[in-house]
CHARMM internal coordinates of N, CA and C (Angstrom, degrees):
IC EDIT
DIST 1 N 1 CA 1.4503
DIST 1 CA 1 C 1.5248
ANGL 1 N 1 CA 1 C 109.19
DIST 1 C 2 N 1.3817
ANGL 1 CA 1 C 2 N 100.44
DIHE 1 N 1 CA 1 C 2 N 136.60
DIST 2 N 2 CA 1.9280
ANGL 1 C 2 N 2 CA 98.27
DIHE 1 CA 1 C 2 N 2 CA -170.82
DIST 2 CA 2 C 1.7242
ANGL 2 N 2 CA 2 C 105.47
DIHE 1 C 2 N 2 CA 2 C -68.10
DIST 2 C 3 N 1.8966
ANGL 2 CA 2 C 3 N 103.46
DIHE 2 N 2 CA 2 C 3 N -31.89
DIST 3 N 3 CA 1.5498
ANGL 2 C 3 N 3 CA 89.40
DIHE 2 CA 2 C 3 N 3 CA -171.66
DIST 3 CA 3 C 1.9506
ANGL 3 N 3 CA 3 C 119.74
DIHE 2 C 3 N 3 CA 3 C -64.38
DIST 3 C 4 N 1.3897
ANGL 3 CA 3 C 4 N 96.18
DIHE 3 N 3 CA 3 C 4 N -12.35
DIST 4 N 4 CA 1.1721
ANGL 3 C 4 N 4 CA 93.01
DIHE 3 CA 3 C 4 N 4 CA 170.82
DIST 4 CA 4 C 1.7789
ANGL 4 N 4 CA 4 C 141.89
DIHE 3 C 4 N 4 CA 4 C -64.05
DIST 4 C 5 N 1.4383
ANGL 4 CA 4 C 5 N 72.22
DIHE 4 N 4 CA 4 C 5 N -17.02
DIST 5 N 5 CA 1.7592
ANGL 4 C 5 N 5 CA 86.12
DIHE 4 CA 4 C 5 N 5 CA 170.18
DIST 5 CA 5 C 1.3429
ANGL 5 N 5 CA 5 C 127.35
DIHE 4 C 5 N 5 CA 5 C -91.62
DIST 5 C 6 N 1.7628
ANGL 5 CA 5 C 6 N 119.54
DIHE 5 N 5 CA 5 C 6 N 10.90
DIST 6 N 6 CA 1.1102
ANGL 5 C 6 N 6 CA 124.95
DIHE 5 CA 5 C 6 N 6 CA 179.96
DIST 6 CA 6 C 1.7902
ANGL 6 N 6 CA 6 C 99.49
DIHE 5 C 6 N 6 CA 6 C -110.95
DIST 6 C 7 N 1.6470
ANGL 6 CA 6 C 7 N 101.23
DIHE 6 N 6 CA 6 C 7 N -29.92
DIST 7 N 7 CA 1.6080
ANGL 6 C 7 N 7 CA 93.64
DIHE 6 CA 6 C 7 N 7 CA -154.99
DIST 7 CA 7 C 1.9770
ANGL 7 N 7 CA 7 C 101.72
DIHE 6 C 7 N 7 CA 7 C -104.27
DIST 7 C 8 N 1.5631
ANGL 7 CA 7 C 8 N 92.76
DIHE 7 N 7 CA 7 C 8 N 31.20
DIST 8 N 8 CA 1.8109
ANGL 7 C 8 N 8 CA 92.75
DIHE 7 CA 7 C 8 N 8 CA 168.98
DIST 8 CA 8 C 1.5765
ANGL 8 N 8 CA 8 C 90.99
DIHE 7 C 8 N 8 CA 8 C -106.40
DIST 8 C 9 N 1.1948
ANGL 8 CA 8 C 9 N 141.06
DIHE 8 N 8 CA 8 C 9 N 40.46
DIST 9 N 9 CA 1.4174
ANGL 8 C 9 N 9 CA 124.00
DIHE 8 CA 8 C 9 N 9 CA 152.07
DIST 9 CA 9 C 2.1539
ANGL 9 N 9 CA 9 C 86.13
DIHE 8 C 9 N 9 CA 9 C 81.88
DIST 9 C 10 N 0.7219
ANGL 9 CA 9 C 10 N 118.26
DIHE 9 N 9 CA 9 C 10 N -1.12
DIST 10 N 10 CA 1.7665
ANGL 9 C 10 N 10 CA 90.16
DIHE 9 CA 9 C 10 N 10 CA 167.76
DIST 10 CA 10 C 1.7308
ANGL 10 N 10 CA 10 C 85.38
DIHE 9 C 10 N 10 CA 10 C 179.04
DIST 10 C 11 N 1.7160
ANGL 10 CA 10 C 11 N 82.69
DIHE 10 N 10 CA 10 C 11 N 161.69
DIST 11 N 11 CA 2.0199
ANGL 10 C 11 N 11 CA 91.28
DIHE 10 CA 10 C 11 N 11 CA -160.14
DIST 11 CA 11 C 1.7575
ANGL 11 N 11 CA 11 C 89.22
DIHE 10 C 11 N 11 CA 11 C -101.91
DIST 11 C 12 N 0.9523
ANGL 11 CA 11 C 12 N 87.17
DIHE 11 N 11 CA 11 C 12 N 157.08
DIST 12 N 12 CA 1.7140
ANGL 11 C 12 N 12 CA 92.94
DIHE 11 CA 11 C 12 N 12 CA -179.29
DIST 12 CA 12 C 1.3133
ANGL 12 N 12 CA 12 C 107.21
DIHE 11 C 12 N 12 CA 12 C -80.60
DIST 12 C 13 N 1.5448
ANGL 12 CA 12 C 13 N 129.74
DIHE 12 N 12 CA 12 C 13 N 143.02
DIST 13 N 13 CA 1.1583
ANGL 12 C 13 N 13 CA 161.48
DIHE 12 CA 12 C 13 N 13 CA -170.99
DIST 13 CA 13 C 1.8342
ANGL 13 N 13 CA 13 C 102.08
DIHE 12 C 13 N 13 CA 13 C -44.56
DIST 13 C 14 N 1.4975
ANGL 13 CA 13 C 14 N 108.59
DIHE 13 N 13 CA 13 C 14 N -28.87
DIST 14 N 14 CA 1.5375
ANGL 13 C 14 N 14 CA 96.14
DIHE 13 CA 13 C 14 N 14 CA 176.87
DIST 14 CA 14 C 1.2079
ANGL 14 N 14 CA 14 C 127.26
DIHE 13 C 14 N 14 CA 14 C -132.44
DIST 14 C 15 N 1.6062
ANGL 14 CA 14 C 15 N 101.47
DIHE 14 N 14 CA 14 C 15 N 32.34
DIST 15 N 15 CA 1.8512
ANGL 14 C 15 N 15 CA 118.67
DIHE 14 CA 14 C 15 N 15 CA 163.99
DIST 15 CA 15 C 1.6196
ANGL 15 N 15 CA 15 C 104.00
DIHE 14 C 15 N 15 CA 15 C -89.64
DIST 15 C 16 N 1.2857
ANGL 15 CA 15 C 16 N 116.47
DIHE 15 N 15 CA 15 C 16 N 122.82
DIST 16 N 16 CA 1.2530
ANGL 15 C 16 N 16 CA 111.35
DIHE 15 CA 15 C 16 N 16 CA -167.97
DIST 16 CA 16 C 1.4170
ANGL 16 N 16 CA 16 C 106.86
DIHE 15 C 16 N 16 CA 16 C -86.35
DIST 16 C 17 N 1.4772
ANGL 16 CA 16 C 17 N 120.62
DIHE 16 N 16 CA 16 C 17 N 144.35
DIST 17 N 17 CA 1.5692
ANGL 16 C 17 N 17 CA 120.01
DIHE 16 CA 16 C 17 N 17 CA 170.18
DIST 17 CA 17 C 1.7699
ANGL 17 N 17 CA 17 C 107.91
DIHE 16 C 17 N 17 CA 17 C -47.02
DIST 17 C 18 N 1.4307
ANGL 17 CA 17 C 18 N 86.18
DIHE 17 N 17 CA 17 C 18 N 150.12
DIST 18 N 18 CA 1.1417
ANGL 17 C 18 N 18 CA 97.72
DIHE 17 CA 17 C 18 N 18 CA 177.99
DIST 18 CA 18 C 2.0282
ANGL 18 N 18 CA 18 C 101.92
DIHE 17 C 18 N 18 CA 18 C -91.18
DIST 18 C 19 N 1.3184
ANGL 18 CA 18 C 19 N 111.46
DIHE 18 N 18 CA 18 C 19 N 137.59
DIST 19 N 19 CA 1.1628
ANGL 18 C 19 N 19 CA 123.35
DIHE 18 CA 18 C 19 N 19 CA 154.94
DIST 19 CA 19 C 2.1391
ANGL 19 N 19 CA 19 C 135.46
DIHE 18 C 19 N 19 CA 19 C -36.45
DIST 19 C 20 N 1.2395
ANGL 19 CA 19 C 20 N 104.76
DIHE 19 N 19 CA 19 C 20 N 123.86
DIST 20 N 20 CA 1.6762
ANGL 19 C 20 N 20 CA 82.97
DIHE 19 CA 19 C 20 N 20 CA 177.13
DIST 20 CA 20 C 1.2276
ANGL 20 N 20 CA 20 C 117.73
DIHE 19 C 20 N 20 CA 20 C -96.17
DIST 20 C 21 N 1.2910
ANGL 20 CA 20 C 21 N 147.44
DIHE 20 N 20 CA 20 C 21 N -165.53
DIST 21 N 21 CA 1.2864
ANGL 20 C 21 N 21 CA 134.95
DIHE 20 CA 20 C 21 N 21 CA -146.09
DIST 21 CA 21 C 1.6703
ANGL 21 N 21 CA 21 C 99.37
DIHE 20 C 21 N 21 CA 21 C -101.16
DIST 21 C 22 N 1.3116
ANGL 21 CA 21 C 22 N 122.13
DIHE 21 N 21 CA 21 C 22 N -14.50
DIST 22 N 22 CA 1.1928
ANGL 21 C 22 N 22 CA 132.96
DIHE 21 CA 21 C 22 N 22 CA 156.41
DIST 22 CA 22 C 1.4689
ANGL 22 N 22 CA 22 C 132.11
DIHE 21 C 22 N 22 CA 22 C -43.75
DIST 22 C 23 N 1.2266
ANGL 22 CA 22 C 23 N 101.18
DIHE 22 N 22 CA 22 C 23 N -55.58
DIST 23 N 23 CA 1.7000
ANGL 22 C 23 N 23 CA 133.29
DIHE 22 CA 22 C 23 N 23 CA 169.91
DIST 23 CA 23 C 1.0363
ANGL 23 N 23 CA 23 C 112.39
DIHE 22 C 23 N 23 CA 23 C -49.75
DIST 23 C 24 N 1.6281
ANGL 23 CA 23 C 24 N 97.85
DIHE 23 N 23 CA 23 C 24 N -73.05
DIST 24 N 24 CA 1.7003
ANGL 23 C 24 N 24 CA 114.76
DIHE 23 CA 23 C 24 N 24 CA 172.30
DIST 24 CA 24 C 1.9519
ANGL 24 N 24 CA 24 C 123.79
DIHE 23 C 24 N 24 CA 24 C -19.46
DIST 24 C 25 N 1.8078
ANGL 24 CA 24 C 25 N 82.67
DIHE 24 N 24 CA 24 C 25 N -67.76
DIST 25 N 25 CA 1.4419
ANGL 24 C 25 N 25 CA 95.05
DIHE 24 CA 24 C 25 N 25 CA 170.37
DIST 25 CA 25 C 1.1526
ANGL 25 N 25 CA 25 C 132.52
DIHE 24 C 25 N 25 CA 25 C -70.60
DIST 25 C 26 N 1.5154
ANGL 25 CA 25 C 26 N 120.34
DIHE 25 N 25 CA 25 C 26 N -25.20
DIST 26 N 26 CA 1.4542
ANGL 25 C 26 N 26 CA 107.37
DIHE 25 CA 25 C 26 N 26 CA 155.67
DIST 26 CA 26 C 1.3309
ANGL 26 N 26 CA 26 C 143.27
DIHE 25 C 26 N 26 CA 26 C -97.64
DIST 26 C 27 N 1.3222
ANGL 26 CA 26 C 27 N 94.54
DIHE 26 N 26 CA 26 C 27 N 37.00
DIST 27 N 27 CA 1.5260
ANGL 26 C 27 N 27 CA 130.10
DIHE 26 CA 26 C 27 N 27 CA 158.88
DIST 27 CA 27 C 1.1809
ANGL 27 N 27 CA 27 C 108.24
DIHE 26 C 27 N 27 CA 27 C -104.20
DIST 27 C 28 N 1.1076
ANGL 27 CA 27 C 28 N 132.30
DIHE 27 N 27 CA 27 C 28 N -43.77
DIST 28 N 28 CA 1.9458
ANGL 27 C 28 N 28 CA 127.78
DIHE 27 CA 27 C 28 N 28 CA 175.42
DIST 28 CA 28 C 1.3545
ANGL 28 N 28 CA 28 C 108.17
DIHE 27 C 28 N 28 CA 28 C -72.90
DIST 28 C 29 N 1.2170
ANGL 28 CA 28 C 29 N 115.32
DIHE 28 N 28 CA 28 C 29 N -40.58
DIST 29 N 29 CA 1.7932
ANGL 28 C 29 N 29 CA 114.20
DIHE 28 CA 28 C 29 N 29 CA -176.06
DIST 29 CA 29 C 1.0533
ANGL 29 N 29 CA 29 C 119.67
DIHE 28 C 29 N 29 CA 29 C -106.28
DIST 29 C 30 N 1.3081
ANGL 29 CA 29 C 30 N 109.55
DIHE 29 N 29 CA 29 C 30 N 130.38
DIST 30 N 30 CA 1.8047
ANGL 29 C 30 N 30 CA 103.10
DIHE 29 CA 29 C 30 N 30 CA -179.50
DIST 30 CA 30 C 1.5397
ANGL 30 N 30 CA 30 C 100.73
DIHE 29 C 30 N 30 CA 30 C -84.96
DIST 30 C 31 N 1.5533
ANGL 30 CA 30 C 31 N 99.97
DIHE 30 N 30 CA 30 C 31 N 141.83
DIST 31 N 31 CA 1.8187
ANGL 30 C 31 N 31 CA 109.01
DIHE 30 CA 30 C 31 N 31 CA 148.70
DIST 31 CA 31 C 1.9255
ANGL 31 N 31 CA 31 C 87.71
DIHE 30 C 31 N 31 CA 31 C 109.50
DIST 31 C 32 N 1.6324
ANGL 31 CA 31 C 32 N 122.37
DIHE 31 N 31 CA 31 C 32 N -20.75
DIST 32 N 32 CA 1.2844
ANGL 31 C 32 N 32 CA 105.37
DIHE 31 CA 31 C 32 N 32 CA 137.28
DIST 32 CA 32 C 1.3551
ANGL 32 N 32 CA 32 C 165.22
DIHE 31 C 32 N 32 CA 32 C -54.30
DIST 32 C 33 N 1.6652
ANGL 32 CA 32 C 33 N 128.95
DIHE 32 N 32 CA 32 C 33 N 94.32
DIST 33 N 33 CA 1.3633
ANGL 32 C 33 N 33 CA 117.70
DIHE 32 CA 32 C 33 N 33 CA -139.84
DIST 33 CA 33 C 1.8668
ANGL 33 N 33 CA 33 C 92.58
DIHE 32 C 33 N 33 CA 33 C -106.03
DIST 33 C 34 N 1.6475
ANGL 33 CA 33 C 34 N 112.35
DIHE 33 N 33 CA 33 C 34 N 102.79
DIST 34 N 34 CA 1.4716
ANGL 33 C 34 N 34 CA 94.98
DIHE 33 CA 33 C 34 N 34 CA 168.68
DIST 34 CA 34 C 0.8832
ANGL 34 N 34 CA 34 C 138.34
DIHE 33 C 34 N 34 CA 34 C -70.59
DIST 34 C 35 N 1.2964
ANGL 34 CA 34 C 35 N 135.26
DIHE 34 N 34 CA 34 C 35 N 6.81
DIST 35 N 35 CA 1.3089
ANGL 34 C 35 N 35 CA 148.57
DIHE 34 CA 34 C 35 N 35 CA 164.67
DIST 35 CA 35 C 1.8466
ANGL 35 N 35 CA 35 C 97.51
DIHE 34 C 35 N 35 CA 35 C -53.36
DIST 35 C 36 N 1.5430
ANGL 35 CA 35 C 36 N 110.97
DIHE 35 N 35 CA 35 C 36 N -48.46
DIST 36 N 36 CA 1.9952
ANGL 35 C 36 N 36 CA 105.11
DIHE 35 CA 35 C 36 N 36 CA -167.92
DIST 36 CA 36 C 1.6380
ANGL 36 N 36 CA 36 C 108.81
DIHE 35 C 36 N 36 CA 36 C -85.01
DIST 36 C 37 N 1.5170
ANGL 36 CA 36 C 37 N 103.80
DIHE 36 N 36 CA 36 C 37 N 9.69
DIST 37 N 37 CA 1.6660
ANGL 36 C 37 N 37 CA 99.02
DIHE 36 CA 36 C 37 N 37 CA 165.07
DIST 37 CA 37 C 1.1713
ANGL 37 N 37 CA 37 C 132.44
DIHE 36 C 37 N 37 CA 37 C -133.50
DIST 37 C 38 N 1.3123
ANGL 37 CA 37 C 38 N 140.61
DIHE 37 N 37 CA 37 C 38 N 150.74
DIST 38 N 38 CA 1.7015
ANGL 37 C 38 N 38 CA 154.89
DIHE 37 CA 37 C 38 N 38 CA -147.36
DIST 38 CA 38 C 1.3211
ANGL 38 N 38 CA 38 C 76.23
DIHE 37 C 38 N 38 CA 38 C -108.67
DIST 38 C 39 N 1.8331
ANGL 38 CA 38 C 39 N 92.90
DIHE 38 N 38 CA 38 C 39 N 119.58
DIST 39 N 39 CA 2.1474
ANGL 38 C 39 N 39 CA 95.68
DIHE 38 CA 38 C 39 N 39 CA 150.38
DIST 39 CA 39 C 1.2957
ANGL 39 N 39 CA 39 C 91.59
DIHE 38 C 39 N 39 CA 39 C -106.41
DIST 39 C 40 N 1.7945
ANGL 39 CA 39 C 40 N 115.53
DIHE 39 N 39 CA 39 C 40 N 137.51
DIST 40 N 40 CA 1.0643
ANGL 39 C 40 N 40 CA 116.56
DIHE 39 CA 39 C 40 N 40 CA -151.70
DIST 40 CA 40 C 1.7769
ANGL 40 N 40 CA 40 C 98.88
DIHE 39 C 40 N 40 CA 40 C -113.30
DIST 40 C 41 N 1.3091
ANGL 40 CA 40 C 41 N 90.34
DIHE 40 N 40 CA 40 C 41 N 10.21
DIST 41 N 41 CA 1.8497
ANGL 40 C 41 N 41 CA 109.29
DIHE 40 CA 40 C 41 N 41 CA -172.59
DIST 41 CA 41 C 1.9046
ANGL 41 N 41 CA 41 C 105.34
DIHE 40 C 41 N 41 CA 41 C -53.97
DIST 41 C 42 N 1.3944
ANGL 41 CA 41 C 42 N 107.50
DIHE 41 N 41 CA 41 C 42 N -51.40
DIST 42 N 42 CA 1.3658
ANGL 41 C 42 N 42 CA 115.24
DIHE 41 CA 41 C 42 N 42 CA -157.61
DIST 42 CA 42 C 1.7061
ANGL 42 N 42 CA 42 C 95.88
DIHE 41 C 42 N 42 CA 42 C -68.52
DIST 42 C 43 N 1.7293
ANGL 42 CA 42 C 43 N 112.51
DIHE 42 N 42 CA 42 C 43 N -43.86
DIST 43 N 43 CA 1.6347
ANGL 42 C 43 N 43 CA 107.70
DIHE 42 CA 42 C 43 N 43 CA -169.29
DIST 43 CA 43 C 2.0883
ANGL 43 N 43 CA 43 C 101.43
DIHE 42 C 43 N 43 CA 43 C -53.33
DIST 43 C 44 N 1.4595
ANGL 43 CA 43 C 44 N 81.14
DIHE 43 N 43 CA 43 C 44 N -61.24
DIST 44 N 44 CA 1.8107
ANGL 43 C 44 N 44 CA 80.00
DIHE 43 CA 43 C 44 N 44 CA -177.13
DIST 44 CA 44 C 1.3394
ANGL 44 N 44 CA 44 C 122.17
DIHE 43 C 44 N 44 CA 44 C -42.03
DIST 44 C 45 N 1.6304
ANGL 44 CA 44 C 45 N 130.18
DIHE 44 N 44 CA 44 C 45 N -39.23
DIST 45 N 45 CA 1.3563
ANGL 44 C 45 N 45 CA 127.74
DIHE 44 CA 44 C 45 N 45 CA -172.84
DIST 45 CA 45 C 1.8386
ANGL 45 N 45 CA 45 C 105.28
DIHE 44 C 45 N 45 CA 45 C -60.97
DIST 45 C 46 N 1.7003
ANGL 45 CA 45 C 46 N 97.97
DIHE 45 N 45 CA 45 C 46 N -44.54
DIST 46 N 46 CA 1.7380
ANGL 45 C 46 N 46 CA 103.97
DIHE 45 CA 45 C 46 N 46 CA -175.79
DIST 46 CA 46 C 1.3943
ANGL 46 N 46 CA 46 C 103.90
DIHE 45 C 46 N 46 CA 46 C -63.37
DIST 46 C 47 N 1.4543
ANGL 46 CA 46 C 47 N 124.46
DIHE 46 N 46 CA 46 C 47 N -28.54
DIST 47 N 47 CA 1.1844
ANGL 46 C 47 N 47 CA 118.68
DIHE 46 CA 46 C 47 N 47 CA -168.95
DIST 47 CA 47 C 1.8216
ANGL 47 N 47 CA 47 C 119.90
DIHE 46 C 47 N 47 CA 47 C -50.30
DIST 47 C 48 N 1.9773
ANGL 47 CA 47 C 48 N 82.91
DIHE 47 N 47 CA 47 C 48 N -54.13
DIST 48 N 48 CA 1.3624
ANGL 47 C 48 N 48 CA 111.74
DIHE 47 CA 47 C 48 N 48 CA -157.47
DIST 48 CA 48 C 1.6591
ANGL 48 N 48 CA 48 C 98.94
DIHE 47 C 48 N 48 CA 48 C -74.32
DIST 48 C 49 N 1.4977
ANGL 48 CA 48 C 49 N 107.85
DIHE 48 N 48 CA 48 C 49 N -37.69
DIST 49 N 49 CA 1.9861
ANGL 48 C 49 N 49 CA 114.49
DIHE 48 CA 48 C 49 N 49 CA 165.81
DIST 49 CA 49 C 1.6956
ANGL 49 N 49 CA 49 C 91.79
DIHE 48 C 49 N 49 CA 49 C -45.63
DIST 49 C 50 N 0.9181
ANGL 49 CA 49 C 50 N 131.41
DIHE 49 N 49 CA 49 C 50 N -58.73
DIST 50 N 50 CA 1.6212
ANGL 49 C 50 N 50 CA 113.07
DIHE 49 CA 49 C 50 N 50 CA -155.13
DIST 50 CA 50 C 1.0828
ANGL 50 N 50 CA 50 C 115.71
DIHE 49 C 50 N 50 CA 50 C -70.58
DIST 50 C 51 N 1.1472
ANGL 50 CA 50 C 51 N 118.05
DIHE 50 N 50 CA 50 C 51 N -35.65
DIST 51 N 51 CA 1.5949
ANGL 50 C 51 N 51 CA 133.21
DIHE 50 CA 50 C 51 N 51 CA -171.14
DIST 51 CA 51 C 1.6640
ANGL 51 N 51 CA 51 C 85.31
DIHE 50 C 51 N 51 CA 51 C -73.41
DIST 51 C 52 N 1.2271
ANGL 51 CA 51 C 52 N 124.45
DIHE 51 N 51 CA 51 C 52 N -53.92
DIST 52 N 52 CA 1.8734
ANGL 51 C 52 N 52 CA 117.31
DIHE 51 CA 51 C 52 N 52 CA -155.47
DIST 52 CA 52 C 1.7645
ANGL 52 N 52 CA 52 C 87.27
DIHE 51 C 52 N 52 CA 52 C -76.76
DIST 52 C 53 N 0.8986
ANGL 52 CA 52 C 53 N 131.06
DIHE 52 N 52 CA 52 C 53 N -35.79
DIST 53 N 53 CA 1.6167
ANGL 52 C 53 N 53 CA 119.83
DIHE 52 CA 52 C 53 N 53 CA -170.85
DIST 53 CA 53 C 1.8075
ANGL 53 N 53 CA 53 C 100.99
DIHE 52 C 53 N 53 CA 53 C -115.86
DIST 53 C 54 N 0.8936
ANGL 53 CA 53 C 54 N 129.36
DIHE 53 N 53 CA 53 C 54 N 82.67
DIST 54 N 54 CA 1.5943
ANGL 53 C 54 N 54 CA 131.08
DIHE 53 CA 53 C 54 N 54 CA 177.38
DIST 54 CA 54 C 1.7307
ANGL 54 N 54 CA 54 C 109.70
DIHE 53 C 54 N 54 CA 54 C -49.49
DIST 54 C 55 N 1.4641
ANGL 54 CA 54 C 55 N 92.83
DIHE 54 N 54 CA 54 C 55 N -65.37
DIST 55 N 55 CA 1.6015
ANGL 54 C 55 N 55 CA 106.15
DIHE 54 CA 54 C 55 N 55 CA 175.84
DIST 55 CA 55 C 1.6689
ANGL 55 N 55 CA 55 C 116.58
DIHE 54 C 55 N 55 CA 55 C -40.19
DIST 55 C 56 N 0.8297
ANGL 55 CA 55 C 56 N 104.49
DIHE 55 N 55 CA 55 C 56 N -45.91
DIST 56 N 56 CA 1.9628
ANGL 55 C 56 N 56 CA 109.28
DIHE 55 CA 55 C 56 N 56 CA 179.00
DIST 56 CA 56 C 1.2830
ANGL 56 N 56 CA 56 C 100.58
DIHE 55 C 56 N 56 CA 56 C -82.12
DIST 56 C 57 N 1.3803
ANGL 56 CA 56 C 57 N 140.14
DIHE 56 N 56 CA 56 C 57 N -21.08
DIST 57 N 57 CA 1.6467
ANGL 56 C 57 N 57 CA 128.70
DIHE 56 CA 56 C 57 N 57 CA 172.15
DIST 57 CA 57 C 1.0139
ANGL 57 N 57 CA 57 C 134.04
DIHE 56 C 57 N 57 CA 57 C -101.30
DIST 57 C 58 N 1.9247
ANGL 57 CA 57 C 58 N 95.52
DIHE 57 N 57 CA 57 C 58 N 3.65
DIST 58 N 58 CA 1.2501
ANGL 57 C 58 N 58 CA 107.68
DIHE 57 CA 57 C 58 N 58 CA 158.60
DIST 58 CA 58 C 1.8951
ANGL 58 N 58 CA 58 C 122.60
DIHE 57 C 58 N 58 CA 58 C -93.34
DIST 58 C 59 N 1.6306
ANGL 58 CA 58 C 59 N 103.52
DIHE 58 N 58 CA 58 C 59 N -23.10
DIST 59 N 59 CA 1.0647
ANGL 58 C 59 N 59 CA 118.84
DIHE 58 CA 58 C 59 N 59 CA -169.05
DIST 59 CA 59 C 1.8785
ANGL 59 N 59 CA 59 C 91.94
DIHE 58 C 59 N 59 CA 59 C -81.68
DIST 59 C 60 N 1.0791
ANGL 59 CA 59 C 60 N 103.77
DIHE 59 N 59 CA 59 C 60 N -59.58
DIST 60 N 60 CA 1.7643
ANGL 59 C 60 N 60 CA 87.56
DIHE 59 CA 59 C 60 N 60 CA 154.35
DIST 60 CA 60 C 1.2723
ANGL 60 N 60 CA 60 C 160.51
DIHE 59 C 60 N 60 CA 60 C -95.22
DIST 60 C 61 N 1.6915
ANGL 60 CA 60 C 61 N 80.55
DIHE 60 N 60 CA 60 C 61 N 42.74
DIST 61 N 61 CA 1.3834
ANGL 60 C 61 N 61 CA 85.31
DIHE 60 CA 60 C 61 N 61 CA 178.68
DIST 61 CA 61 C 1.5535
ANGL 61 N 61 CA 61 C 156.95
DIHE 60 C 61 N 61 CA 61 C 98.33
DIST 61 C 62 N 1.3908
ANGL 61 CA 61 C 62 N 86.75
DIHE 61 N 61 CA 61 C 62 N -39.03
DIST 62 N 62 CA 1.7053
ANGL 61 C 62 N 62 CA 123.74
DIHE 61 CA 61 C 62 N 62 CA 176.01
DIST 62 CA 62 C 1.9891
ANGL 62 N 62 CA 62 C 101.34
DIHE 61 C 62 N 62 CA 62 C -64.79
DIST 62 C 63 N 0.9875
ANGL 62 CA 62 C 63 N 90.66
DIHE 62 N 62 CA 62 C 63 N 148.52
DIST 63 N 63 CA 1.6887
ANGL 62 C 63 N 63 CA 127.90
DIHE 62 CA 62 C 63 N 63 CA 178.60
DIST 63 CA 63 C 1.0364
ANGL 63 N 63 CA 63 C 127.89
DIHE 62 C 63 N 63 CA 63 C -89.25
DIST 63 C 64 N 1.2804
ANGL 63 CA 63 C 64 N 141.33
DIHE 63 N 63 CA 63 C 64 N 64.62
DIST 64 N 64 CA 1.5998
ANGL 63 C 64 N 64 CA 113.47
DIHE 63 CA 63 C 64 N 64 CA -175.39
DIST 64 CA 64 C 0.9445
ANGL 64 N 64 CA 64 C 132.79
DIHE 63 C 64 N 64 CA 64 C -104.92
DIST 64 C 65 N 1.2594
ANGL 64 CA 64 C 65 N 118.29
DIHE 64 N 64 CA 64 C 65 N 150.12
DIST 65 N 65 CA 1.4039
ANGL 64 C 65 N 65 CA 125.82
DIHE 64 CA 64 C 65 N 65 CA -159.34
DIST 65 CA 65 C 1.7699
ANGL 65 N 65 CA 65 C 104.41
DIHE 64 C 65 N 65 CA 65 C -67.74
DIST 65 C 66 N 0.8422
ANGL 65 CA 65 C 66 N 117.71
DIHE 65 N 65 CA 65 C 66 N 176.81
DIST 66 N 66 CA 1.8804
ANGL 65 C 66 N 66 CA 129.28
DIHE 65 CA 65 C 66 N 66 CA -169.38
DIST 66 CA 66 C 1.3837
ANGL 66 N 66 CA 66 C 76.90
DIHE 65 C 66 N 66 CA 66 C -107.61
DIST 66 C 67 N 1.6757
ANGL 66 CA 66 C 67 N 109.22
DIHE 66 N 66 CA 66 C 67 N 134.17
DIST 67 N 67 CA 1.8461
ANGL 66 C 67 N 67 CA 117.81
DIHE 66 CA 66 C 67 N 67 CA 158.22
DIST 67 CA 67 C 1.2679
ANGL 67 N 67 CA 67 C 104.00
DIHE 66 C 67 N 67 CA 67 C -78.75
DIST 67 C 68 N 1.1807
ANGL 67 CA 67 C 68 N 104.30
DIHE 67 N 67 CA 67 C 68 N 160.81
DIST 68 N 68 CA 1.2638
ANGL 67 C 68 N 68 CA 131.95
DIHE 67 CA 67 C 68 N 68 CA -155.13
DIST 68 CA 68 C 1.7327
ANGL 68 N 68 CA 68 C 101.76
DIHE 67 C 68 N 68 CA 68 C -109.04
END
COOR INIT
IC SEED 1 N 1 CA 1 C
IC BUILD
């Protein structure tokens, strides 16, 4: 089963990452270079993890910003 190769704690060496929506698009569009843009998807998800679990973002550390 493929999900099994995500939910032993590490993906096996030849499931390829998945792309971010950045990537994606500069693969569909020419003359997009993702290297000159911030996907800002990953900060917000950690954000919203810290805020939903305090205890673990304090134990690591993490900051979160106050929602707005």
């Amino acid at each position: 089963m493929a999900l099994g190769r995500w939910l032993n704690g590490r993906r096996a060496r030849n499931v390829a990452r998945l792309p971010g929506d950045i990537d994606a698009l500069a693969r569909l569009v020419e003359g997009v270079d993702a290297e000159r843009y911030f996907d800002v998807q990953a900060e917000d998800a950690w954000q919203e993890a810290a805020g939903r679990w305090p205890l673990v973002a304090q134990l690591l550390d993490l900051k979160a910003e106050p929602r707005k």
